[in-house]
DRENDO-1510 file (C-alpha; in Angstrom, 1 decimal, always signed):
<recs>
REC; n; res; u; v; w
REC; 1; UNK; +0.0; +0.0; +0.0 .
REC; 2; UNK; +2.7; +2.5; +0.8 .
REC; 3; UNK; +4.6; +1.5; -2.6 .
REC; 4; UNK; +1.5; +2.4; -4.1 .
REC; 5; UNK; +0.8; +5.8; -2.2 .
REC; 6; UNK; +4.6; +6.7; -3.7 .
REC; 7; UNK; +3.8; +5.8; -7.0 .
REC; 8; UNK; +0.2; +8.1; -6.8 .
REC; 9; UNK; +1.8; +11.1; -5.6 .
REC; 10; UNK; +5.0; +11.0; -8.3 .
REC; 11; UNK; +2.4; +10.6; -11.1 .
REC; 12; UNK; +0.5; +13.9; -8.9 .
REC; 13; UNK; +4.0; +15.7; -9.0 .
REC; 14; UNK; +4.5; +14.8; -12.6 .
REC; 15; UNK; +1.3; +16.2; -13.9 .
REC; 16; UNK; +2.0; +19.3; -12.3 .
REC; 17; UNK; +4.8; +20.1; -14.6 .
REC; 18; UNK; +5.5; +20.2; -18.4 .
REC; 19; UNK; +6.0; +16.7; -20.2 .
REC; 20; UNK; +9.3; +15.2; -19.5 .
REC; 21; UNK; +10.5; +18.4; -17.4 .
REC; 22; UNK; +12.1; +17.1; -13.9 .
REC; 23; UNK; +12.5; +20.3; -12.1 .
REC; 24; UNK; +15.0; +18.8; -9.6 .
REC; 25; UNK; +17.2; +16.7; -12.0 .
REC; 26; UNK; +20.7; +16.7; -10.6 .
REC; 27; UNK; +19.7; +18.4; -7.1 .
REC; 28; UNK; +20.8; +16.9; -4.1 .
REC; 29; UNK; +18.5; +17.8; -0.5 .
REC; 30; UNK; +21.2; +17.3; +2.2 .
REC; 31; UNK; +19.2; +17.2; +5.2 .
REC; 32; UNK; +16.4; +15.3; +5.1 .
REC; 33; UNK; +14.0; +13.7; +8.3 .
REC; 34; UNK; +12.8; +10.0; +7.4 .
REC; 35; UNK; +11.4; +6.5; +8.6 .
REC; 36; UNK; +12.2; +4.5; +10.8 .
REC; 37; UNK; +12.7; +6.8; +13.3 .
REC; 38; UNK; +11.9; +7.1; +17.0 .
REC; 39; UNK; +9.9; +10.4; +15.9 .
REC; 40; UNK; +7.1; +10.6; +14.0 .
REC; 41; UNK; +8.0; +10.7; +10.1 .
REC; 42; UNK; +5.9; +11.1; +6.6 .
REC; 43; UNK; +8.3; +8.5; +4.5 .
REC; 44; UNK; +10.8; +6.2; +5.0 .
REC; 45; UNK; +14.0; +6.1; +3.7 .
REC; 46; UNK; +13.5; +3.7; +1.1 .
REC; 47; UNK; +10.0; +5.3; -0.3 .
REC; 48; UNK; +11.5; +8.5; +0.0 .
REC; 49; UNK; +14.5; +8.0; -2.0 .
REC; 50; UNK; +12.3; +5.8; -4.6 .
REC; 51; UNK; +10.0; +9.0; -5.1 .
REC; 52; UNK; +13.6; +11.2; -5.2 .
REC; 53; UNK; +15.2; +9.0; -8.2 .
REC; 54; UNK; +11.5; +9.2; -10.1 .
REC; 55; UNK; +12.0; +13.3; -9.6 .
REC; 56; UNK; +15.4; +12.9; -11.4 .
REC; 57; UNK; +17.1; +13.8; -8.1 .
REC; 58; UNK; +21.2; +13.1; -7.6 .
REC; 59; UNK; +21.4; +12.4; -3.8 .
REC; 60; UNK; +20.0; +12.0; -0.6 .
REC; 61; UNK; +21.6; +13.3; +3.2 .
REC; 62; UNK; +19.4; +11.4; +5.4 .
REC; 63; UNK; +19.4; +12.7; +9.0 .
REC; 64; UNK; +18.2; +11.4; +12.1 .
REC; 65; UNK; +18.7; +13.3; +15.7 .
REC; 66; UNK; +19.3; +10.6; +17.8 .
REC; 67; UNK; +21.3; +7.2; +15.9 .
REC; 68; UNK; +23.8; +7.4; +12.9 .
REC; 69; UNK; +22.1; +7.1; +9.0 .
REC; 70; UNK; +25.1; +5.4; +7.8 .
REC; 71; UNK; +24.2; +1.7; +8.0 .
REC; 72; UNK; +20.3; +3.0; +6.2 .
REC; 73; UNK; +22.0; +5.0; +3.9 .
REC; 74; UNK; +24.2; +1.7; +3.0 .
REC; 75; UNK; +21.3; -0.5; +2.8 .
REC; 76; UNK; +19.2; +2.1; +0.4 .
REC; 77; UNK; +21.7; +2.3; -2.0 .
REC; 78; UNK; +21.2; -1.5; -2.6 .
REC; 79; UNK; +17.6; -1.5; -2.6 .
REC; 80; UNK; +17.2; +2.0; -4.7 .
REC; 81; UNK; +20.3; +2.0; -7.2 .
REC; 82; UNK; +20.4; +5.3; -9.5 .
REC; 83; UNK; +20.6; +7.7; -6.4 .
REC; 84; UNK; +23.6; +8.6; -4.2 .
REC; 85; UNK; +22.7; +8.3; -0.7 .
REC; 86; UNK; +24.3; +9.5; +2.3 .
REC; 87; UNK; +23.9; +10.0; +6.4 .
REC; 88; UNK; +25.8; +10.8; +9.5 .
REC; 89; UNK; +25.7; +10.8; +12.9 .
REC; 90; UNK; +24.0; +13.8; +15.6 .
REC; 91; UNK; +25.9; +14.0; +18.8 .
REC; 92; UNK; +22.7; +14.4; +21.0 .
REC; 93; UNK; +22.6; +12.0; +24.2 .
REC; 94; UNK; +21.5; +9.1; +22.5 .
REC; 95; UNK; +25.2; +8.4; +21.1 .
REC; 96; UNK; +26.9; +9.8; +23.8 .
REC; 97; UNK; +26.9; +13.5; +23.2 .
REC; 98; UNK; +30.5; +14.5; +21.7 .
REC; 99; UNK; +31.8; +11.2; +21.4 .
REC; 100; UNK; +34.5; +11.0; +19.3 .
REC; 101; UNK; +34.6; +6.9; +19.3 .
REC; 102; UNK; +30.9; +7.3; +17.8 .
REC; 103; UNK; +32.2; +9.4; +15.0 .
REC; 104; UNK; +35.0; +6.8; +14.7 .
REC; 105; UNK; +33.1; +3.9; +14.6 .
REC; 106; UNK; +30.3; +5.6; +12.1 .
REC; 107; UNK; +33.4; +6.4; +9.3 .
REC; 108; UNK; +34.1; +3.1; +9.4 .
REC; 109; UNK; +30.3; +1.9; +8.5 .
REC; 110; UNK; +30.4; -0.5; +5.5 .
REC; 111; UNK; +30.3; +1.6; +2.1 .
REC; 112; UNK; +31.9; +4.4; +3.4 .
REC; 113; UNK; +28.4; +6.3; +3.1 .
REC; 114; UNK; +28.8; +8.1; +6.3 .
REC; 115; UNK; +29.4; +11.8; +5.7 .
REC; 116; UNK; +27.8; +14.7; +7.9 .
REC; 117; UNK; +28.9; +14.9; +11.8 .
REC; 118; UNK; +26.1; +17.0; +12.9 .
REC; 119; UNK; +26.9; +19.0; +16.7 .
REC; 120; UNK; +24.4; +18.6; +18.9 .
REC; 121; UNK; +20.4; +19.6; +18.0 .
REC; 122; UNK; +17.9; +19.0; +20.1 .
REC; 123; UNK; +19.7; +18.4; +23.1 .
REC; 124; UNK; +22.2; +21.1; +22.6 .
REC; 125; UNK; +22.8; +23.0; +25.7 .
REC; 126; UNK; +22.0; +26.2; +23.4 .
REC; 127; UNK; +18.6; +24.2; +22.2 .
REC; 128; UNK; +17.9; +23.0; +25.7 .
REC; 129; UNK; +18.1; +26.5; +27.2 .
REC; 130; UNK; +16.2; +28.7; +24.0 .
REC; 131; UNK; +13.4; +26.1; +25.0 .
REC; 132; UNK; +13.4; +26.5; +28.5 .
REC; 133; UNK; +13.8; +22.6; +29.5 .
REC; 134; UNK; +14.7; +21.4; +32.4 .
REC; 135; UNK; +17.0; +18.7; +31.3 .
REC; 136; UNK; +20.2; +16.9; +30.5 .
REC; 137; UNK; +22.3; +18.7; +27.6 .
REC; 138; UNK; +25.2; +18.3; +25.1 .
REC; 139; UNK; +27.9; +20.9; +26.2 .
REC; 140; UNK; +30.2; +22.0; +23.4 .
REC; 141; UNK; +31.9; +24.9; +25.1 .
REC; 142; UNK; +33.2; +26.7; +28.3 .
REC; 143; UNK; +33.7; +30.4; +29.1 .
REC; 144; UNK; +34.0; +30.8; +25.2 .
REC; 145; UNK; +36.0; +27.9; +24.1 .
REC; 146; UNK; +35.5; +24.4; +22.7 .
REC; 147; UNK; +35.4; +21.3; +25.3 .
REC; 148; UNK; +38.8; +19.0; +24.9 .
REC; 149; UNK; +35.9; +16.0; +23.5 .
REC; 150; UNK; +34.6; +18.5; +20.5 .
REC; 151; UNK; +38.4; +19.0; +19.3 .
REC; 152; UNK; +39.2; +15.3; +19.6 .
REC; 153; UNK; +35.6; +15.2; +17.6 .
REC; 154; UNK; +36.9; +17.3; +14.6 .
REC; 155; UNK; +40.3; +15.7; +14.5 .
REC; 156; UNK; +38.5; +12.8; +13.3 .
REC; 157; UNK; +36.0; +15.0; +10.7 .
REC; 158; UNK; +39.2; +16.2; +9.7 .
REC; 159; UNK; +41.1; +12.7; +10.0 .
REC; 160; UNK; +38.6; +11.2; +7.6 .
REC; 161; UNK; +37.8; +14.2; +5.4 .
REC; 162; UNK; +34.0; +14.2; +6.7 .
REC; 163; UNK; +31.7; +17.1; +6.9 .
REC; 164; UNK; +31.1; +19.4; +10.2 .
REC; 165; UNK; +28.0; +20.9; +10.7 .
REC; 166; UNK; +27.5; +22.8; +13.1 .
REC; 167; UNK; +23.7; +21.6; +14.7 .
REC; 168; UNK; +21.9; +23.8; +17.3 .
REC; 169; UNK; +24.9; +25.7; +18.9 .
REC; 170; UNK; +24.9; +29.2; +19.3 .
REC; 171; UNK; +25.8; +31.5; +16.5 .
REC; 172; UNK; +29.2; +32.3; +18.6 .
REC; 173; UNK; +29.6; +28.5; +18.8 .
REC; 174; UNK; +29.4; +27.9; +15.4 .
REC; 175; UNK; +31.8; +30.3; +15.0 .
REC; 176; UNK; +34.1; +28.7; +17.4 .
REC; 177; UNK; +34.0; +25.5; +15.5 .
REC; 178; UNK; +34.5; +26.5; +12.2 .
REC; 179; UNK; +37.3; +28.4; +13.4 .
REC; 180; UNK; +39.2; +25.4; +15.1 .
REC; 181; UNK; +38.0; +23.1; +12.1 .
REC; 182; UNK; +39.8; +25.0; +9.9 .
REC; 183; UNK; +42.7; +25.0; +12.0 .
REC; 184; UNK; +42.5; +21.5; +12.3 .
REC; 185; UNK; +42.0; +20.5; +8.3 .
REC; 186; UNK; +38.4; +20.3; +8.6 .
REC; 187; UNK; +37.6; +20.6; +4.5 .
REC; 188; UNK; +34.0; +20.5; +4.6 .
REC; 189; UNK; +31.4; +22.4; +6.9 .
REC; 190; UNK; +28.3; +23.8; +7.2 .
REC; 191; UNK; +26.4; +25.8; +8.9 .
REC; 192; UNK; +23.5; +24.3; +9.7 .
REC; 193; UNK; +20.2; +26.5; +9.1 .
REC; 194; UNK; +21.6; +29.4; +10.3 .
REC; 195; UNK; +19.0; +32.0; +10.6 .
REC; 196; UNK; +16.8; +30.0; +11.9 .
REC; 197; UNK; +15.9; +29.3; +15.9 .
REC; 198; UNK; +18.2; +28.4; +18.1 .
REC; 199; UNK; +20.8; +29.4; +16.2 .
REC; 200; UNK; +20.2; +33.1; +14.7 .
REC; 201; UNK; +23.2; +33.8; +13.1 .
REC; 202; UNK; +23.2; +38.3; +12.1 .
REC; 203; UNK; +24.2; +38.8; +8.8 .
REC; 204; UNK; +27.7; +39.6; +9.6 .
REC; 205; UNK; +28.2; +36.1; +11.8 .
REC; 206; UNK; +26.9; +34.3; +8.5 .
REC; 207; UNK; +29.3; +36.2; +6.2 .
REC; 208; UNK; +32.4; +35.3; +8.6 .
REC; 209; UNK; +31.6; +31.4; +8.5 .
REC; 210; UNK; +31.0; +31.7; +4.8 .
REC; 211; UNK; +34.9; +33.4; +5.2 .
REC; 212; UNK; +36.0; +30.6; +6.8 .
REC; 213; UNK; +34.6; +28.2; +4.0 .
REC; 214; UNK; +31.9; +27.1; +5.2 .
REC; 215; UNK; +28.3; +26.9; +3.2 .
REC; 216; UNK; +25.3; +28.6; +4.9 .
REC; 217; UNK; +22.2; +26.3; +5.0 .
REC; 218; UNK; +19.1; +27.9; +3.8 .
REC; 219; UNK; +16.2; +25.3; +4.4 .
REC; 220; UNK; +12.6; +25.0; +4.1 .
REC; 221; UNK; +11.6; +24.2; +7.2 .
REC; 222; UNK; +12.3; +27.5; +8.1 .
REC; 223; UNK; +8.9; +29.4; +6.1 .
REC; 224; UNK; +6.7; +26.6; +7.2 .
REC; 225; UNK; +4.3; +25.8; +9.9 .
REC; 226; UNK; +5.0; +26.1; +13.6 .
REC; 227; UNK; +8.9; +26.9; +12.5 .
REC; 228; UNK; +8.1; +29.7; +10.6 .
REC; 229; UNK; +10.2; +32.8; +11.0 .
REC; 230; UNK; +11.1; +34.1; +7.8 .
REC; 231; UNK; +9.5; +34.9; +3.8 .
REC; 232; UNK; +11.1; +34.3; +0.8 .
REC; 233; UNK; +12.6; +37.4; +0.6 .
REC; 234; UNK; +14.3; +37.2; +3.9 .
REC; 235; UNK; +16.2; +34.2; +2.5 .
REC; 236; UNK; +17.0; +35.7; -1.0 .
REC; 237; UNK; +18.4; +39.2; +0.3 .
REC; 238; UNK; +20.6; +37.0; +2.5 .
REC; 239; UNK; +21.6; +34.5; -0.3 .
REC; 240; UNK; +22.7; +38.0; -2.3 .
REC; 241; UNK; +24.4; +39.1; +0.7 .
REC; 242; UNK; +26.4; +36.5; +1.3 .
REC; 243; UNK; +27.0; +35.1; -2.7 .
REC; 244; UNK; +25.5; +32.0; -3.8 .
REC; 245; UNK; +29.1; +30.3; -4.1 .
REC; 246; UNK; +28.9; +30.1; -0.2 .
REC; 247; UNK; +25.2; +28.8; +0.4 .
REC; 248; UNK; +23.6; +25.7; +0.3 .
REC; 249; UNK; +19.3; +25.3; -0.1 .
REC; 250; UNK; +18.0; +22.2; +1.6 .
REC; 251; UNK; +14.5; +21.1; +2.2 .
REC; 252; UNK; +14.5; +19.8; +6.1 .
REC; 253; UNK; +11.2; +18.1; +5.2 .
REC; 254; UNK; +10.0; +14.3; +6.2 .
REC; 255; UNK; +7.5; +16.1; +9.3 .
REC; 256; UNK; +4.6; +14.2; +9.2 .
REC; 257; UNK; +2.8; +17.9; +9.0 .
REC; 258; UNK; +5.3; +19.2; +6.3 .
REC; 259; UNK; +4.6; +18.2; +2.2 .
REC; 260; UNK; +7.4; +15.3; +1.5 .
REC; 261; UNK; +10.9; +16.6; +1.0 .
REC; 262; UNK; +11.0; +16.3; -3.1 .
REC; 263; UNK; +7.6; +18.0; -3.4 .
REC; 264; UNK; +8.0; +20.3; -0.8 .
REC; 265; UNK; +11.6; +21.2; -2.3 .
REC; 266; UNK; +10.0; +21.9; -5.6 .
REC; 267; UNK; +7.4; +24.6; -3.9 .
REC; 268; UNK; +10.8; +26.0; -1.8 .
REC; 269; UNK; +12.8; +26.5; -5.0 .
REC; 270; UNK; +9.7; +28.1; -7.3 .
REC; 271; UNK; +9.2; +30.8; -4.4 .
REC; 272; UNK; +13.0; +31.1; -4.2 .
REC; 273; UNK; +12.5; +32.2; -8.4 .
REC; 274; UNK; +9.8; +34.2; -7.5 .
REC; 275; UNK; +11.9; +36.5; -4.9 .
REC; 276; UNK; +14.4; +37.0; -6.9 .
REC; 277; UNK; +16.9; +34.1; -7.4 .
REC; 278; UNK; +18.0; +33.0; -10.9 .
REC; 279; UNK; +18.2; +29.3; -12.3 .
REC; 280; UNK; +21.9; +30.0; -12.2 .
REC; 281; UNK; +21.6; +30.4; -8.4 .
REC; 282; UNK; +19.6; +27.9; -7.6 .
REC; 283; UNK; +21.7; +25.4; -9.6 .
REC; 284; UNK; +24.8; +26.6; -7.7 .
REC; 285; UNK; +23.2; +25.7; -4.4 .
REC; 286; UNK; +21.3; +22.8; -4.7 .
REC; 287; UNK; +23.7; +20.9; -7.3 .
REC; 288; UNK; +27.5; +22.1; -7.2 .
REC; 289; UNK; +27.5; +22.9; -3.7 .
REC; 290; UNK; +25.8; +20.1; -2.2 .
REC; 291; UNK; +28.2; +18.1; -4.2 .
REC; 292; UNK; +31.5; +19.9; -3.4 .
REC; 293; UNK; +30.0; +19.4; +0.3 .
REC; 294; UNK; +30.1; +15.6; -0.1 .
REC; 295; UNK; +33.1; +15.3; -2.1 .
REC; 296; UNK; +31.1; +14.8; -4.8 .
REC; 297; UNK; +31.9; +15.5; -8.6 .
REC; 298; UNK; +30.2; +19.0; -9.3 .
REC; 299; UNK; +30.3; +19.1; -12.8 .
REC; 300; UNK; +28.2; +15.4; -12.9 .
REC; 301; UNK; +24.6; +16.5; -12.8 .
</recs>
């Protein structure tokens, strides 16, 4: 039944668009929510990337906030050949917090799929405190510098050229790591959602991580529903800001409340247009940057 519900809503997506147009061909979403999952989800992994390949997508990030995506993204790939698929690791509580033997063991996961170590999200201490929780936290700093565990943690990004993203921290710790991941040989980070809650990087704090090489995540998530903080236009005079070579769009989709990620991506990157990005910039972040990101070839689309 939920083969068949995948197949209904790519023929729905497909006759919303000219014959044999595939608006995301080559795009890749790098931070996606799926099934299973200890939180409620709208698709699995291997639904969603079935519906992704039939949009003409390239690739896959497939996140999770509390257990490593390697192992599913290893076992999609075999079950949905024609789509690259990736996952990482979120240092919440659930794997330890900053465990560096996590990271470790999830670079050595079978196909070498493993990409993205995310900092902590949800149980960041910055998350756990904008929320007002009483509750255990991940640490990642200390009267304004990193823990000894979250250097030992991007030794090993850096050891086996993985991606740092930055998660929940504050804007100042997202700084902070950037900063010593460069220093360290970190060669691929991210700033994960920036603008958006807890994190709320200002303009300049953006523009000194994209200094420091780093993309700025732009996501979806971000204009919809209960996470809503920003309009189209918010994210476009950002994107201009800052340059399009140093951003990265993303959906953050798979809520069961949220459209599913391909078909919600398609809706983010027409309103993108519509504010005032070109093709050319929308291209840029959602195919050669993604793929620069995961050491991808950019010039494959």
């Amino acid at each position: 039944m939920r083969v068949l519900t995948i197949a209904f809503l790519s023929a729905l997506a497909c006759a919303a668009q000219p014959p044999g147009a595939q608006p995301l061909a080559g795009v890749i979403d790098v931070h996606i929510h799926t099934g299973p999952d200890s939180m409620p989800r709208a698709i699995d992994a291997l639904d969603l990337a079935r519906l992704a390949k039939q949009q003409g997508m390239r690739g896959l990030v497939l996140k999770n906030h509390y257990e490593s995506t390697a192992a599913l993204a290893y076992v999609v790939r075999k079950e949905v050949p024609g789509i690259e698929v990736f996952g990482g690791i979120d240092l919440n509580l659930s794997v330890g917090g900053i465990n560096p033997a996590a990271v470790e063991r999830m670079s050595m996961m079978a196909g070498g799929w493993g990409k993205i170590v995310w900092m902590p999200t949800f149980d960041s201490e910055n998350a756990v405190r904008y929320a007002k929780e009483n509750r255990p936290f991940v640490p990642i700093s200390q009267n304004g510098e990193l823990l000894p565990a979250v250097r030992q943690v991007l030794a090993s990004i850096a050891d086996h050229d993985l991606v740092l993203a930055t998660g929940h921290s504050t804007a100042a710790e997202g700084l902070l790591l950037l900063r010593e991941g460069k220093r360290q040989g970190v060669r691929r980070m991210i700033v994960t959602h920036a603008m958006m809650a807890p994190i709320h990087m200002n303009p300049e704090q953006m523009k000194e991580a994209a200094g420091l090489g780093a993309y700025i995540e732009f996501v979806y998530n971000g204009l919809l529903g209960s996470y809503k903080e920003f309009e189209f236009a918010d994210y476009v005079r950002e994107i201009h800001r800052l340059g399009a070579a140093s951003c990265i769009l993303a959906s953050d989709l798979g809520q069961p409340t949220n459209p599913l990620p391909p078909i919600g991506l398609r809706t983010y990157l027409d309103g993108l247009r519509k504010a005032g990005l070109t093709d050319a910039e929308i291209d840029r972040m959602t195919k050669d940057n993604p793929a620069r990101l995961l050491g991808l070839d950019a010039a494959r689309k």
